[in-house]
PDB file of N, CA, C and O in Angstrom:
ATOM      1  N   UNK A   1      10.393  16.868   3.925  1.00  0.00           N
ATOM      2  CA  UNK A   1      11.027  15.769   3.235  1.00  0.00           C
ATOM      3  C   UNK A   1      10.254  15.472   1.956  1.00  0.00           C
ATOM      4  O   UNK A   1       9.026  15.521   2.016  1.00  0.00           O
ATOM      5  N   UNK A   2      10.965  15.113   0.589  1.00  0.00           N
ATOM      6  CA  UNK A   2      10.275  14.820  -0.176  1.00  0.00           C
ATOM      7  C   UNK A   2      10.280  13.266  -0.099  1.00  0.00           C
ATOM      8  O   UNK A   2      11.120  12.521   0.405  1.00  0.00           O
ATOM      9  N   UNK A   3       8.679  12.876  -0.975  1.00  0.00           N
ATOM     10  CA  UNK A   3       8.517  11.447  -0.846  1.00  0.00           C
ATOM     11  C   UNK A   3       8.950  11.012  -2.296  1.00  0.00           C
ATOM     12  O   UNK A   3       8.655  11.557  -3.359  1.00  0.00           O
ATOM     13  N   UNK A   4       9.666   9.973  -2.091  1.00  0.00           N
ATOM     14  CA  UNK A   4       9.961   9.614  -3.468  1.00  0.00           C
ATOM     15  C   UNK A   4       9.459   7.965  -3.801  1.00  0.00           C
ATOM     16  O   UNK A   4       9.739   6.980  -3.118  1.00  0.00           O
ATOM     17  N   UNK A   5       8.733   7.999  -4.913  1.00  0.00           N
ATOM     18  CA  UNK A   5       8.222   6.805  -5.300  1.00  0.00           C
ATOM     19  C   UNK A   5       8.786   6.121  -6.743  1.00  0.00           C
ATOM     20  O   UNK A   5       9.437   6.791  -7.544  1.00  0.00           O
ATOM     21  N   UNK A   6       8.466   4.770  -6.954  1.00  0.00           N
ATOM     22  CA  UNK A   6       8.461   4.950  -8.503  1.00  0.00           C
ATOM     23  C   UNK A   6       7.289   5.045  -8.998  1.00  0.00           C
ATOM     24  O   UNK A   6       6.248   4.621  -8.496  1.00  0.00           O
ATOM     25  N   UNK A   7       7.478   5.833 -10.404  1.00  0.00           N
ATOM     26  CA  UNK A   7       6.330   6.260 -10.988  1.00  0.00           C
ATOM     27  C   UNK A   7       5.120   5.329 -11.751  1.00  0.00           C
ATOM     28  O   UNK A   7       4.128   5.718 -12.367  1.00  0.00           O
ATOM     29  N   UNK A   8       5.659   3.767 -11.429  1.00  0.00           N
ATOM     30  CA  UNK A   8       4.415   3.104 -12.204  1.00  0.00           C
ATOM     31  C   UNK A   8       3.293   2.348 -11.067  1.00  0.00           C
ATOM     32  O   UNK A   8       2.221   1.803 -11.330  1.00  0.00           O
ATOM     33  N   UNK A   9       3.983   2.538  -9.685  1.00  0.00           N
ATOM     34  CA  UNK A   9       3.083   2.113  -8.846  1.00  0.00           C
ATOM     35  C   UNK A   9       1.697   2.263  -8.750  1.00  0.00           C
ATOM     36  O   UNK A   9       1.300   3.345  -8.319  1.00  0.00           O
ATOM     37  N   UNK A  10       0.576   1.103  -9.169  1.00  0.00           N
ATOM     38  CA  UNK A  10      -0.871   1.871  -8.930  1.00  0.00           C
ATOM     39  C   UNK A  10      -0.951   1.726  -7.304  1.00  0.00           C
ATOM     40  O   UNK A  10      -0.707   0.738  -6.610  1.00  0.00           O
ATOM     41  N   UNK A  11      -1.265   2.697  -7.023  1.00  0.00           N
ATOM     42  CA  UNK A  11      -1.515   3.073  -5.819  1.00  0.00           C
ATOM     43  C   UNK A  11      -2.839   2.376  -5.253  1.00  0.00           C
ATOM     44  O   UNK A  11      -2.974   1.893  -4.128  1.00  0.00           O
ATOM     45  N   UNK A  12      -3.761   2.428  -6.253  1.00  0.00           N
ATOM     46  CA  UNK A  12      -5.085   1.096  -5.856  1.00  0.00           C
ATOM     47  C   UNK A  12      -4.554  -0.244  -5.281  1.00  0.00           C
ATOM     48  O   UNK A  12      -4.988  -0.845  -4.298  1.00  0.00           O
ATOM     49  N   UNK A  13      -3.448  -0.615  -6.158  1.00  0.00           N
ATOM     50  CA  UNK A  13      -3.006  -2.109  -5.265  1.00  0.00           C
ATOM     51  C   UNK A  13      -1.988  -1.600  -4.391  1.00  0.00           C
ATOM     52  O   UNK A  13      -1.964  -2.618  -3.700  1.00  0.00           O
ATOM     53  N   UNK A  14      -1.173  -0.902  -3.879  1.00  0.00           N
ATOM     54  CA  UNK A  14      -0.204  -0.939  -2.723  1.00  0.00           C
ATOM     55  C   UNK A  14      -0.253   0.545  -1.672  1.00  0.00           C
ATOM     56  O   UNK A  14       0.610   1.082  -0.978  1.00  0.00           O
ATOM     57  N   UNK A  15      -1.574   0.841  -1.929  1.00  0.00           N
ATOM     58  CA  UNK A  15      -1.720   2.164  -1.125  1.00  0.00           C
ATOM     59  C   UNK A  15      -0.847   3.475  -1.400  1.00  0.00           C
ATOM     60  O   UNK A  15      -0.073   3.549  -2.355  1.00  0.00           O
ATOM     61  N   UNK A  16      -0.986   4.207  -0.741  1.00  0.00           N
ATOM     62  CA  UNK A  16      -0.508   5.781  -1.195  1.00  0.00           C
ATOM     63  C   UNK A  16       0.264   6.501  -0.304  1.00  0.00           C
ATOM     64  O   UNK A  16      -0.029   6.287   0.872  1.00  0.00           O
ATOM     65  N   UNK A  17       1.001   7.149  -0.465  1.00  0.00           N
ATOM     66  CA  UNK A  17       2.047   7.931   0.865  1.00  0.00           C
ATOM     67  C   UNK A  17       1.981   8.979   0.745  1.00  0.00           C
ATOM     68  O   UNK A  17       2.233   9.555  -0.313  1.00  0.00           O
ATOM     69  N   UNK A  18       1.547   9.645   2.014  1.00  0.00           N
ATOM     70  CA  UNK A  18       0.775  10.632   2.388  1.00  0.00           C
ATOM     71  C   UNK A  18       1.592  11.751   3.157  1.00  0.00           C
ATOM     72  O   UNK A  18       1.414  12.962   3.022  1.00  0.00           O
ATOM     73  N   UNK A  19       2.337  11.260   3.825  1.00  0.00           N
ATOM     74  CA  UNK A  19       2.963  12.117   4.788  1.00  0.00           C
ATOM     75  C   UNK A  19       4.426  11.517   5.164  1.00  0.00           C
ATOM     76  O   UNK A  19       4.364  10.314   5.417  1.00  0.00           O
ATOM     77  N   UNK A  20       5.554  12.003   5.247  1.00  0.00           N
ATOM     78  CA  UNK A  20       7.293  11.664   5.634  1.00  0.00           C
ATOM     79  C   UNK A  20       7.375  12.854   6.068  1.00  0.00           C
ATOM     80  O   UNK A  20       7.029  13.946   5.619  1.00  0.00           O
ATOM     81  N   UNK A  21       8.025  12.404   7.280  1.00  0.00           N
ATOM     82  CA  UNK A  21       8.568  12.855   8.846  1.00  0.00           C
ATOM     83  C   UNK A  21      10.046  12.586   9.008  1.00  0.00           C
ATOM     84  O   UNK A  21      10.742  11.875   8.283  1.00  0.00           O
ATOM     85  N   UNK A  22      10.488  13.413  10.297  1.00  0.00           N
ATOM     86  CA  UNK A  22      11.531  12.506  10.275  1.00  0.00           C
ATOM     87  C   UNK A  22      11.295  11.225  11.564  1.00  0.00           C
ATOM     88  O   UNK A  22      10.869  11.359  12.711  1.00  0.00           O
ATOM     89  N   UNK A  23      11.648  10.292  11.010  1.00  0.00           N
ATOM     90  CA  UNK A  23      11.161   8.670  12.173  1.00  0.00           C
ATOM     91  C   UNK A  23       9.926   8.499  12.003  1.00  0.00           C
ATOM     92  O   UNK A  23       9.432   7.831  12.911  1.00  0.00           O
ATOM     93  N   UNK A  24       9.067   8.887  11.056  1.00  0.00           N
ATOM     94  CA  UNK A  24       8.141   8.544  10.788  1.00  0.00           C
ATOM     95  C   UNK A  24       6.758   8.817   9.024  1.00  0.00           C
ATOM     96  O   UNK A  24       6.507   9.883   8.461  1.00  0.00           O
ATOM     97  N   UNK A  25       6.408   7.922   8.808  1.00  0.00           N
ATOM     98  CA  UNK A  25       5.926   8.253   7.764  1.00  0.00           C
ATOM     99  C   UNK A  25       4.558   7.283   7.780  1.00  0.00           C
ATOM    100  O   UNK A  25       4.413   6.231   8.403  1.00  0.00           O
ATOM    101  N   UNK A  26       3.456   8.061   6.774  1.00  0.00           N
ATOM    102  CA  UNK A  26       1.997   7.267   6.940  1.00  0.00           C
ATOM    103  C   UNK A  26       1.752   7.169   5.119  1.00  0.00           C
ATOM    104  O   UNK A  26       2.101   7.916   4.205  1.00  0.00           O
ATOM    105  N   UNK A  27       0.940   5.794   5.157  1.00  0.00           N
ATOM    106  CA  UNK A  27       0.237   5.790   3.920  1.00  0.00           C
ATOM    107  C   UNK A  27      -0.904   5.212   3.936  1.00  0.00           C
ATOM    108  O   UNK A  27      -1.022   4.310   4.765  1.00  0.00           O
ATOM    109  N   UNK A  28      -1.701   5.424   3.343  1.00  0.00           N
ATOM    110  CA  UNK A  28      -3.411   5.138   3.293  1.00  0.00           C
ATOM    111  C   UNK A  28      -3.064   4.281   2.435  1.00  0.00           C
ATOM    112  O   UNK A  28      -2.216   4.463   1.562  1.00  0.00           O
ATOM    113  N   UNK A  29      -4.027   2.765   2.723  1.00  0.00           N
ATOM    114  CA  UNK A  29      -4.673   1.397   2.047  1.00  0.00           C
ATOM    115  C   UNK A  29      -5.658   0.894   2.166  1.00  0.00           C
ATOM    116  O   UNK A  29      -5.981   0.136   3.080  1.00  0.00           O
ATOM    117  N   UNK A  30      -6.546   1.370   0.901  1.00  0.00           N
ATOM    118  CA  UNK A  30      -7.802   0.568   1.063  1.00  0.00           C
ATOM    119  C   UNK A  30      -7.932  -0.831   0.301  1.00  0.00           C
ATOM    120  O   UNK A  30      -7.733  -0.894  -0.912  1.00  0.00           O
ATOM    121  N   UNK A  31      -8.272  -1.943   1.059  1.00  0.00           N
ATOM    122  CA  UNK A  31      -8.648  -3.308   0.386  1.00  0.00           C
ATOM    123  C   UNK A  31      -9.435  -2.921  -0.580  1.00  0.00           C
ATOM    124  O   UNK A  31     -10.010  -1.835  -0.513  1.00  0.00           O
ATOM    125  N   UNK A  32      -9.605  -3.900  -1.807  1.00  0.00           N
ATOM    126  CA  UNK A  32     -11.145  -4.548  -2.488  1.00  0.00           C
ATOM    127  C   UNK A  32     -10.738  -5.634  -2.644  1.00  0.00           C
ATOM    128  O   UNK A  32      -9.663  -6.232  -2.694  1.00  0.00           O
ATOM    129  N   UNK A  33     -12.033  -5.859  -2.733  1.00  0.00           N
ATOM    130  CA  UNK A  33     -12.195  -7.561  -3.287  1.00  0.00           C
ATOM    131  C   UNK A  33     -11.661  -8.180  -4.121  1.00  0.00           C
ATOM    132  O   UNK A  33     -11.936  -9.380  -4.104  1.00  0.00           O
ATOM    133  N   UNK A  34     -10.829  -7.775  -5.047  1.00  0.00           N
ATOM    134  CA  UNK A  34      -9.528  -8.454  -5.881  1.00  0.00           C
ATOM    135  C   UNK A  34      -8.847  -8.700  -5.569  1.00  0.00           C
ATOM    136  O   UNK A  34      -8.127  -9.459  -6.218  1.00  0.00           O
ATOM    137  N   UNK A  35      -8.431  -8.191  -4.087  1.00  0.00           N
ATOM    138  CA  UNK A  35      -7.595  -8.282  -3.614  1.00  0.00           C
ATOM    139  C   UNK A  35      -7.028 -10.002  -2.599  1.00  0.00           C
ATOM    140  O   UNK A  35      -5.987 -10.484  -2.151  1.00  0.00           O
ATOM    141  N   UNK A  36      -8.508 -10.358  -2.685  1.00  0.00           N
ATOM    142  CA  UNK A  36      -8.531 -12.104  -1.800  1.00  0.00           C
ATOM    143  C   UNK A  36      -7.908 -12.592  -2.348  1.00  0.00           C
ATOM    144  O   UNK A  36      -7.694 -12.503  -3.557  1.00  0.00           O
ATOM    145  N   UNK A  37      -7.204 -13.603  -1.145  1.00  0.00           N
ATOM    146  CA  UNK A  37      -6.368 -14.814  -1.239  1.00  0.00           C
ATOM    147  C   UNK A  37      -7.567 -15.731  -0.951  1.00  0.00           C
ATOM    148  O   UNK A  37      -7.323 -16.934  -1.037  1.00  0.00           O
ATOM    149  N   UNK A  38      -8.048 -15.594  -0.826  1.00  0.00           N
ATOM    150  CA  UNK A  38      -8.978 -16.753  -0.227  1.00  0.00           C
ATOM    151  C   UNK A  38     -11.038 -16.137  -0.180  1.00  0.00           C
ATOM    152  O   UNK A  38     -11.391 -14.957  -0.185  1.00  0.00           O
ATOM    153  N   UNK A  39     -11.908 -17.255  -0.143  1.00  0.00           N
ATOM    154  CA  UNK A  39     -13.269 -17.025  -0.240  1.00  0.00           C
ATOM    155  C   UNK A  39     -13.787 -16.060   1.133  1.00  0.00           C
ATOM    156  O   UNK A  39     -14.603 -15.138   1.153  1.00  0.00           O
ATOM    157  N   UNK A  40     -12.994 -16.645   2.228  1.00  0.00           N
ATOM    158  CA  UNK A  40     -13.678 -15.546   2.994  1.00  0.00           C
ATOM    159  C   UNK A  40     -12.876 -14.188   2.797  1.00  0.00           C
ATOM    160  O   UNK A  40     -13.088 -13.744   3.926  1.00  0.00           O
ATOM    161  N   UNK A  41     -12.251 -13.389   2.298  1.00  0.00           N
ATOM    162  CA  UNK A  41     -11.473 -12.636   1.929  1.00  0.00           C
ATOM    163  C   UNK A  41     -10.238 -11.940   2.327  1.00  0.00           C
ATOM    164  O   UNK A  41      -9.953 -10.755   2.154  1.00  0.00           O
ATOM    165  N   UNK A  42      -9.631 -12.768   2.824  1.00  0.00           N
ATOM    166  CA  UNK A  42      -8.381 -12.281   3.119  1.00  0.00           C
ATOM    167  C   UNK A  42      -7.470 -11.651   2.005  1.00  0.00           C
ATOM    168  O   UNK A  42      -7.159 -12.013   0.871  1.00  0.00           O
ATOM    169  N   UNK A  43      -7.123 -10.396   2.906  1.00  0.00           N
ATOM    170  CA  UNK A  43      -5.778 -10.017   1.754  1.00  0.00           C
ATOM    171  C   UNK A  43      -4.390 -10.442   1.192  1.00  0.00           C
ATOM    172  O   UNK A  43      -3.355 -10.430   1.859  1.00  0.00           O
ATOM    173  N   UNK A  44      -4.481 -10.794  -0.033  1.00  0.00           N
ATOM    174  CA  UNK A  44      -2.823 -11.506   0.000  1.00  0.00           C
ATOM    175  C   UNK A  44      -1.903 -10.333   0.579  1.00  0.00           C
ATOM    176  O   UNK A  44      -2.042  -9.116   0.695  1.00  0.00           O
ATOM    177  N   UNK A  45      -1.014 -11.148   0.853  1.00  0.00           N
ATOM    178  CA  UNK A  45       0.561 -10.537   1.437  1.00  0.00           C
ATOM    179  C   UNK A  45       0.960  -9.702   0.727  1.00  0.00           C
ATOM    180  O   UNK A  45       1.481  -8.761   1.326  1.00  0.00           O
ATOM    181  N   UNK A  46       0.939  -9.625  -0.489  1.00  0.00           N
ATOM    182  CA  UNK A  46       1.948  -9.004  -1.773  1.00  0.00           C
ATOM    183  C   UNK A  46       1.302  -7.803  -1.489  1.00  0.00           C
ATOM    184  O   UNK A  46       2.022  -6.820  -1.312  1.00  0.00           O
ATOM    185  N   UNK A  47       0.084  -7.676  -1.407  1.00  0.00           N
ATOM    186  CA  UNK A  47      -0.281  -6.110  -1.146  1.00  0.00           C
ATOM    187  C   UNK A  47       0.119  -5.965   0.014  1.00  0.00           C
ATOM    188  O   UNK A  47       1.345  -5.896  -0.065  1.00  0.00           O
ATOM    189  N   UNK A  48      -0.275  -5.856   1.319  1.00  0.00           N
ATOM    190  CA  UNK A  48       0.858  -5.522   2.523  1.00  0.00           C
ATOM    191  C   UNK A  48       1.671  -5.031   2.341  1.00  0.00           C
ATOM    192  O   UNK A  48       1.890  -3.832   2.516  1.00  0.00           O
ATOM    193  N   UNK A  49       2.789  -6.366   1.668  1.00  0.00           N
ATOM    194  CA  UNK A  49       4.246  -6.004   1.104  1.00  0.00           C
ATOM    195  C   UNK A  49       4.482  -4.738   0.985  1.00  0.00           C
ATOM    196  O   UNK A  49       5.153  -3.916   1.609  1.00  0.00           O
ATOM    197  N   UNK A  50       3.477  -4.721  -0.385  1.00  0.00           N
ATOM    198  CA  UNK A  50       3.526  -3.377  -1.559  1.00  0.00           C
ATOM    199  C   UNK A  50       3.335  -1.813  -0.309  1.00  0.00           C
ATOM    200  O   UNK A  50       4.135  -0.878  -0.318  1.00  0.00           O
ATOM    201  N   UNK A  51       2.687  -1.858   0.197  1.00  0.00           N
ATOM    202  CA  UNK A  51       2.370  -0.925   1.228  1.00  0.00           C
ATOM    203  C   UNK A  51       3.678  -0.459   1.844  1.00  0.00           C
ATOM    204  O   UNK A  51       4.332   0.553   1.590  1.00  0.00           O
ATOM    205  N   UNK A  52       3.940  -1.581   2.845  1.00  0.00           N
ATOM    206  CA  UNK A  52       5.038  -1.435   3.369  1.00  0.00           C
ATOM    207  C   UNK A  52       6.772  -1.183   2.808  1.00  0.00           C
ATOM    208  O   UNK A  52       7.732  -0.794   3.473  1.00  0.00           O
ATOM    209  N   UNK A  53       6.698  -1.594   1.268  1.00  0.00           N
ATOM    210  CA  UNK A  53       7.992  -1.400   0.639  1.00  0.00           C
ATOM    211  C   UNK A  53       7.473   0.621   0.068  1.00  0.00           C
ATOM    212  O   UNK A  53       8.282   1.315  -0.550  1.00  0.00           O
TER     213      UNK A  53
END
């Protein structure tokens, strides 16, 4: 299967897609620290999101 993305996504903020299957597909996400919503560092949602869309 090919993976199809759009091409301006940085992949630093919404992770990377690695592998499509059929019923299944994986993408690698690594946090940083820009990434906090908050002091103890939670990740905002929007990245998640971004992952998961």
């Amino acid at each position: 299967m090919l993976i199809r993305h759009e091409t301006l996504i940085h992949y630093d903020l919404c992770g990377e897609p690695v592998s499509l299957e059929e019923d299944f597909s994986r993408a690698e996400f690594v946090t940083t620290e820009n990434m906090a919503a908050d002091k103890s560092g939670l990740v905002h949602g929007g990245f998640i999101s971004g992952l998961a869309d």
